[in-house]
N, C-alpha and C positions, 0 to 999 in steps of 0.2 A: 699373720696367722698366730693364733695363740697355742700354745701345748697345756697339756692338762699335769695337775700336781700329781705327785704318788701319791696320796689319798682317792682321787678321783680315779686313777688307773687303778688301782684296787678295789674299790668301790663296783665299779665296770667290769672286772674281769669275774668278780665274787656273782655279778648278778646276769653275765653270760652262762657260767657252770651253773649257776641254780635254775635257769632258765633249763638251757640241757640236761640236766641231770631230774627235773619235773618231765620234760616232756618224753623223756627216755621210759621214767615210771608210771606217769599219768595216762599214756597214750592207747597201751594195749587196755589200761583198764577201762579207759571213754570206750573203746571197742567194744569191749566186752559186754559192759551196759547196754549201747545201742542194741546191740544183738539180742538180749535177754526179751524172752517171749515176745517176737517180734515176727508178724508175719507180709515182712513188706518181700519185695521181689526179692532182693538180697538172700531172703531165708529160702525163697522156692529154690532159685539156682542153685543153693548146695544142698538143695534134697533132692537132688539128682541121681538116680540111681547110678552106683560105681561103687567097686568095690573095696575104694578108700574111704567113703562117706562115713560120716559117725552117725550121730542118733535121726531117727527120719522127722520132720517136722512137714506138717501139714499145711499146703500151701492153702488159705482159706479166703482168700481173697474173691470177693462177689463174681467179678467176670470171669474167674478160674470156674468157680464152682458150678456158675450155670451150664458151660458145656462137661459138667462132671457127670457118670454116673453114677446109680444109686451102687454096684459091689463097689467104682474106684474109692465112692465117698465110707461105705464099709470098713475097707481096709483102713482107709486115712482115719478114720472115727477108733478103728482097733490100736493104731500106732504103728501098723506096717506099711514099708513100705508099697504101692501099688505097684502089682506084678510078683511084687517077693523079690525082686533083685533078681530073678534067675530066670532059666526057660528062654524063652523065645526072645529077642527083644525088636521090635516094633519102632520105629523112628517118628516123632510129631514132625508130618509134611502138611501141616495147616503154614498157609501164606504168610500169616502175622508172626507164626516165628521162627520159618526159616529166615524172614528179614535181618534180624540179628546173630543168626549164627555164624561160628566161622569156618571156613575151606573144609580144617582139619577134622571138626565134629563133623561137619557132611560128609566127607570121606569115609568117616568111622562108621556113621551109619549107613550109608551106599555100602561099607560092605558086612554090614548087619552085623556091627560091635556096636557095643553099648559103649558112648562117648565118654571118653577119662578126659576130655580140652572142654572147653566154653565154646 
């Protein structure tokens, strides 16, 4: 078995830290990018109405839109979000997406909270 020189173990250790130390800094901002004016699924789930949510983004995706109506498309075309965030809240029991929801968001909504979980 050979062992490596102090040059090489220096070499090695310099380009471990510079690895970690890009992808420590690079990473949140690959984030960031992907995100920017993006309306894949990603964006619709955290325009979720909740009362942590930051700015509303319009989920404008084809199969979304066709069962949309013309006020929900309204609001979304104004940049609020649908409903207002407030009042009543109403739970989507369409088949195709209680498939992915979890226990907890069903719970929330069986007892007619507006879901703060996934």
């Amino acid at each position: 078995m050979r062992s490596i020189t102090p040059t090489q173990r220096i070499i090695t250790i310099a380009g471990v830290a510079g690895s970690l130390i890009g992808a420590t800094l690079a990473g949140p901002l690959a984030a960031t990018a992907a995100n920017t004016g993006s309306t894949n699924q990603l964006a619709a789930a955290s325009a979720s109405p909740s009362a942590s949510a930051g700015t509303f983004k319009s989920n404008e995706d084809a199969t979304h839109e066709a069962g949309e109506s013309a006020t929900v498309e309204a609001q979304e075309n104004a940049g609020q979000r649908p409903g207002g965030g407030s009042g009543k809240f109403t739970p989507n029991e369409n088949a195709a997406h209680e498939q992915g929801e979890s226990a907890a968001r069903e719970a929330q909504e069986n007892a007619g909270q507006r879901p703060t979980v996934p």
